[in-house]
C-alpha positions as CSV (number, residue, x, y, z in Angstrom):
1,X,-9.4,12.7,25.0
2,X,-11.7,12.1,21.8
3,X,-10.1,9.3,19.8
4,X,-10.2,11.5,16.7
5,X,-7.9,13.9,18.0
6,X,-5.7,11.2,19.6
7,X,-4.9,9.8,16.6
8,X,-4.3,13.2,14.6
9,X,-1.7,13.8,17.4
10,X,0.1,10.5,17.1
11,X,0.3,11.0,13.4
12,X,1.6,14.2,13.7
13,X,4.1,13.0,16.5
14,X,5.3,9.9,14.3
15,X,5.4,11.5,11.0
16,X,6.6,15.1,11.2
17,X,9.3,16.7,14.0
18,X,12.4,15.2,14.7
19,X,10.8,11.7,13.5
20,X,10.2,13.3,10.1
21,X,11.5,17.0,9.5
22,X,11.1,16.5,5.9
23,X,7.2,16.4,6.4
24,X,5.1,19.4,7.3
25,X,1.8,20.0,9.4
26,X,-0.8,21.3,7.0
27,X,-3.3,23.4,9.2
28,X,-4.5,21.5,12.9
29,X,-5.2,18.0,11.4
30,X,-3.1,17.0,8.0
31,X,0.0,16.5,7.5
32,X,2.2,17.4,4.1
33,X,4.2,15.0,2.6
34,X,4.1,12.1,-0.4
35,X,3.5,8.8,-0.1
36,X,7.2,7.9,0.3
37,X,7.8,10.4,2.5
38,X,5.1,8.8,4.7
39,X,6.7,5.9,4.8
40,X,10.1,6.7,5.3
41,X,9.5,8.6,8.7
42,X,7.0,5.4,10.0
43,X,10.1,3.0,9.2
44,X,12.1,5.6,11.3
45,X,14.3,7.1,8.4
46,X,15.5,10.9,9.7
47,X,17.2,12.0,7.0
48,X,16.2,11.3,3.3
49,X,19.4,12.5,1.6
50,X,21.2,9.5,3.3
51,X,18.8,6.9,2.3
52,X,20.8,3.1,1.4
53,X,19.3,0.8,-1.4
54,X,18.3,-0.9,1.3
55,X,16.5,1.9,2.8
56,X,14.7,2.4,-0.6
57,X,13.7,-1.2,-1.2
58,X,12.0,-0.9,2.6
59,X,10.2,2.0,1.2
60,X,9.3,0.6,-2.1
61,X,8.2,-2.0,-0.1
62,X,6.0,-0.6,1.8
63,X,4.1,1.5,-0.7
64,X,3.7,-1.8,-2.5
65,X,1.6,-3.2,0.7
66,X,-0.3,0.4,0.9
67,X,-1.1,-0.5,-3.0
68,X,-2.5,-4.0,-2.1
69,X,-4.8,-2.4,0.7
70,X,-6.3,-0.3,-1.9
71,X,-6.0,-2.7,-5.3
72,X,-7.6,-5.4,-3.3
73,X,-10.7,-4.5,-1.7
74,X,-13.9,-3.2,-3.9
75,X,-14.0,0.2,-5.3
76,X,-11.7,3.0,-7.0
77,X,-8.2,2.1,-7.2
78,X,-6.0,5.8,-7.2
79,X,-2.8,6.9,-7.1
80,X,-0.5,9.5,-8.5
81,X,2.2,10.4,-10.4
82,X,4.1,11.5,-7.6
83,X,3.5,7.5,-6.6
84,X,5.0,6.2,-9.6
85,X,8.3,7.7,-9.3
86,X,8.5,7.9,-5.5
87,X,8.9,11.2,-5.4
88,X,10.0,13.0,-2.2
89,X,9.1,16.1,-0.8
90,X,10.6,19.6,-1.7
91,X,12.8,21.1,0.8
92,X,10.7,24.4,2.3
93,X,13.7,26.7,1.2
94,X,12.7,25.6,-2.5
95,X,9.0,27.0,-2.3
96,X,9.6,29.4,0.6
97,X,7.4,32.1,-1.4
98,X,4.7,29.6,-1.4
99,X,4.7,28.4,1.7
100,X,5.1,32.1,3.7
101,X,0.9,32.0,4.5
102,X,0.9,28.8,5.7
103,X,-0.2,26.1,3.0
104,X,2.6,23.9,3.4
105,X,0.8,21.3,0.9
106,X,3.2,23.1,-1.8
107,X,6.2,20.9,-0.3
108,X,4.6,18.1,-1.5
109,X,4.0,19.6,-5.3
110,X,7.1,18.8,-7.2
111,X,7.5,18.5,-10.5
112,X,8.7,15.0,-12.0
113,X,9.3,13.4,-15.1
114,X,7.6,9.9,-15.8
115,X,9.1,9.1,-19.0
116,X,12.9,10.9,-17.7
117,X,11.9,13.4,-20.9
118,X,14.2,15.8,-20.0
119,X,16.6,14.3,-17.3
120,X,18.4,17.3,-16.9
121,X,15.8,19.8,-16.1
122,X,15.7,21.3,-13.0
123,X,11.9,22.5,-12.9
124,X,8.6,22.0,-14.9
125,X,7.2,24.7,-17.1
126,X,4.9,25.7,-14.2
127,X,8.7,26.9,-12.4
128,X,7.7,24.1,-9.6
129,X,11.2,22.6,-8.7
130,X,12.0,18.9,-9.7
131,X,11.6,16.7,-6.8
132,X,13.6,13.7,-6.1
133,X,12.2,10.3,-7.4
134,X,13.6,7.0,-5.3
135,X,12.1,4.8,-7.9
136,X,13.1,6.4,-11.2
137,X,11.3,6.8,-14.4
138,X,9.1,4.5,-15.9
139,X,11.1,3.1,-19.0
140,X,13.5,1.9,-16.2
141,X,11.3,0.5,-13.7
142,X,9.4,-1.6,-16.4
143,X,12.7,-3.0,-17.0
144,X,13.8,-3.9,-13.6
145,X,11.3,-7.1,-12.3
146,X,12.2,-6.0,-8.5
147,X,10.9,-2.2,-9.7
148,X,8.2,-0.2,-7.8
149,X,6.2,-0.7,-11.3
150,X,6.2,-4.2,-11.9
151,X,4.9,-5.0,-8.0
152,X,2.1,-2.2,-8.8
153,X,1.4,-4.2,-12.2
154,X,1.4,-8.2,-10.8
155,X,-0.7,-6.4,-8.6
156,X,-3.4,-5.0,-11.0
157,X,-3.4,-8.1,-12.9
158,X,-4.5,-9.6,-9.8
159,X,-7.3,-7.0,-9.1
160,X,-8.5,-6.8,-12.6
161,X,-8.1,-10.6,-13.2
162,X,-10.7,-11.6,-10.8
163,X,-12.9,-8.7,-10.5
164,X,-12.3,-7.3,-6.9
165,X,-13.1,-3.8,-8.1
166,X,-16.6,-4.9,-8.2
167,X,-17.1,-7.1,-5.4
168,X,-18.5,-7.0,-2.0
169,X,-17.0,-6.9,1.4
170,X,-18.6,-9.2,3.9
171,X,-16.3,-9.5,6.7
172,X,-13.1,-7.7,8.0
173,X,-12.8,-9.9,10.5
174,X,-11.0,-9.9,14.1
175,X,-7.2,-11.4,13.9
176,X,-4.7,-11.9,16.9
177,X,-2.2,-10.3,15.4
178,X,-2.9,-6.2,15.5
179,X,-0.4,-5.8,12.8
180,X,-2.4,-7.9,10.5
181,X,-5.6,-6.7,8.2
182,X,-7.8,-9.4,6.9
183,X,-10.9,-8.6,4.4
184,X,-13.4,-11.2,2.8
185,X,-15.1,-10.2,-0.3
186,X,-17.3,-12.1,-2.7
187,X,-16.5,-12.4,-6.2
188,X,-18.8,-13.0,-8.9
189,X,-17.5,-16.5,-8.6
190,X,-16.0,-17.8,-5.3
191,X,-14.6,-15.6,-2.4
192,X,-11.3,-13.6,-1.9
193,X,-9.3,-12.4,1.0
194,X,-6.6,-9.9,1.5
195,X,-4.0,-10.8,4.4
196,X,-2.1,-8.1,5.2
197,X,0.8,-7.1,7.6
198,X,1.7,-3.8,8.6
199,X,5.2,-4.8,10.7
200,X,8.4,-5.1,10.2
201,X,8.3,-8.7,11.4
202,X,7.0,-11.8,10.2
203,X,3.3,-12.2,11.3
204,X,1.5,-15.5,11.9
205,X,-2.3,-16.4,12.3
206,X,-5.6,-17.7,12.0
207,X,-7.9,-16.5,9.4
208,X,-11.5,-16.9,11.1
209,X,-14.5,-15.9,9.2
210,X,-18.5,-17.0,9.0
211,X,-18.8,-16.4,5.2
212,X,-16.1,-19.0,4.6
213,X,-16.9,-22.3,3.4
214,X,-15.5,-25.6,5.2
215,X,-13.6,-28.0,2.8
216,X,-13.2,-24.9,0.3
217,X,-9.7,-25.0,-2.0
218,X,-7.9,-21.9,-1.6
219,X,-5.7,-20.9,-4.0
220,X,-3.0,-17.6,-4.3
221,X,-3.4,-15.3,-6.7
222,X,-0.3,-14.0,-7.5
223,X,1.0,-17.4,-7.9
224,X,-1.7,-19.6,-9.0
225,X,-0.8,-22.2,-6.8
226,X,-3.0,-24.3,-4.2
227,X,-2.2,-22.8,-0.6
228,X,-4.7,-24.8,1.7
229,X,-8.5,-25.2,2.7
230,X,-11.0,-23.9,5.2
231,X,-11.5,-25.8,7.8
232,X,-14.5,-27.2,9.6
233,X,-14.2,-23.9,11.8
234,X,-14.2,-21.8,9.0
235,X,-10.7,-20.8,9.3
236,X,-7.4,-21.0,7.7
237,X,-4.0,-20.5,8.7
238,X,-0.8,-18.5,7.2
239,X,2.4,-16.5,7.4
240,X,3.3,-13.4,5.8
241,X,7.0,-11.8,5.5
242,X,7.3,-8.2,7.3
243,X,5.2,-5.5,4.7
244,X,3.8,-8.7,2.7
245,X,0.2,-8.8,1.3
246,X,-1.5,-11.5,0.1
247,X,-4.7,-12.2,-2.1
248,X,-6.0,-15.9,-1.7
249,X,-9.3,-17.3,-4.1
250,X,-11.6,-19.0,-2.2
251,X,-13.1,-21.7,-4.3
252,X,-16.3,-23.4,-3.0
253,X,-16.4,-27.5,-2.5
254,X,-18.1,-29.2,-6.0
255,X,-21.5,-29.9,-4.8
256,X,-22.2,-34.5,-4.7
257,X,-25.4,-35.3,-6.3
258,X,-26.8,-36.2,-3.8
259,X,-26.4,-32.4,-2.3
260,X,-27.5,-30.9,-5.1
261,X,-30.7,-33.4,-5.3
């Protein structure tokens, strides 16, 4: 079987069906749903009207790692509206006129309200149906530290801080761990590398790459604070939570004078 097509039909195993009837197939190979949606069915959720605080904070979570895949790596950073509030699909019954020749992308159309305008509305001006946000409006997620909001903003501070938009990838390299994503990207001053982990579990590994530096300091960026060097084998170690990201600053050793003679 061509691996493009095995993929497309463990996508559509995992994330539609009886793993996640609230997401649609959208022609042979997509798949309509939001972001949230997504998630929920790959952290096994069936049924989205019974969803716990906890359930949402697992989400929320998630979408928040998704965020740091994209934030921290060069290039555009995108998302959408539907994003910000965590907006679920519609159910099909709600756009069943639009859906009847087969373009089931209009599940994933809702209508929302960033700024909770008109709370009490049940559909936009265009008729689309209000859609369910898990995360809420903006005014109240920029008050809440734990919100959907503030992770995306510490987030974009980090990204716009240190330039990552503009740098350049040089290595994604190999890990022993298949849940975890490692990048290494040059800034205009030092290096930078995303650690990432996909799993529900804790993850633990070695960080292994040419382009880095023995002796360099390396320092988190969320946090400021010193988290280790590179060692003579151009490694480093670390631990990430379950759905935890991190973005590290790789500083170079100060040259001796005799070096730099």
């Amino acid at each position: 079987m061509h691996l493009a097509t095995r993929i497309r039909g463990e996508l559509v195993e995992r994330l539609t069906g009886e793993r996640g009837p609230y997401n649609a197939i959208f022609t042979t190979n997509g798949i309509s749903s939001t972001t949230a949606s997504l998630i929920a069915a790959a952290l096994g959720f069936r049924d989205l009207t019974k969803l716990t605080a906890d359930d949402v904070a697992s989400i929320r979570r998630g979408h928040l790692l998704l965020a740091m895949y994209n934030a921290w790596q060069p290039g555009v950073f995108a998302l959408s509206g539907w994003d910000l509030v965590g907006a679920l699909p519609l159910d099909r019954k709600q756009v069943a006129d639009l859906i009847r020749d087969g373009d089931t992308r209009w599940i994933h159309r809702s209508a929302y309200d960033l700024m909770d305008y008109q709370p009490d509305a049940r559909q936009s001006s265009s008729k689309m149906p209000k859609g369910t946000a898990l995360y809420g409006a903006l005014p109240d997620q920029l008050a809440d530290d734990s919100s959907f909001i503030s992770g995306l903003r510490d987030i974009l501070a980090v990204r716009a801080k240190y330039g990552i938009a503009k740098a350049t990838q040089l290595d994604v390299p190999a890990v022993s761990n298949k849940a975890m994503l490692v990048m290494v990207h040059r800034l205009e001053k030092g290096d930078q590398i995303t650690v990432l982990n996909f799993s529900g579990s804790p993850v633990a590994g070695t960080v292994m790459s040419r382009h880095l530096r023995p002796g360099s300091a390396i320092v988190d960026m969320m946090t400021g604070e010193p988290a280790g060097h590179i060692d003579d084998l151009h490694s480093c170690y670390g631990t990430l939570g379950p759905y935890e990201g991190r973005s590290f600053l790789v500083e170079p050793p100060e040259e001796s004078e005799d070096s730099a003679s």
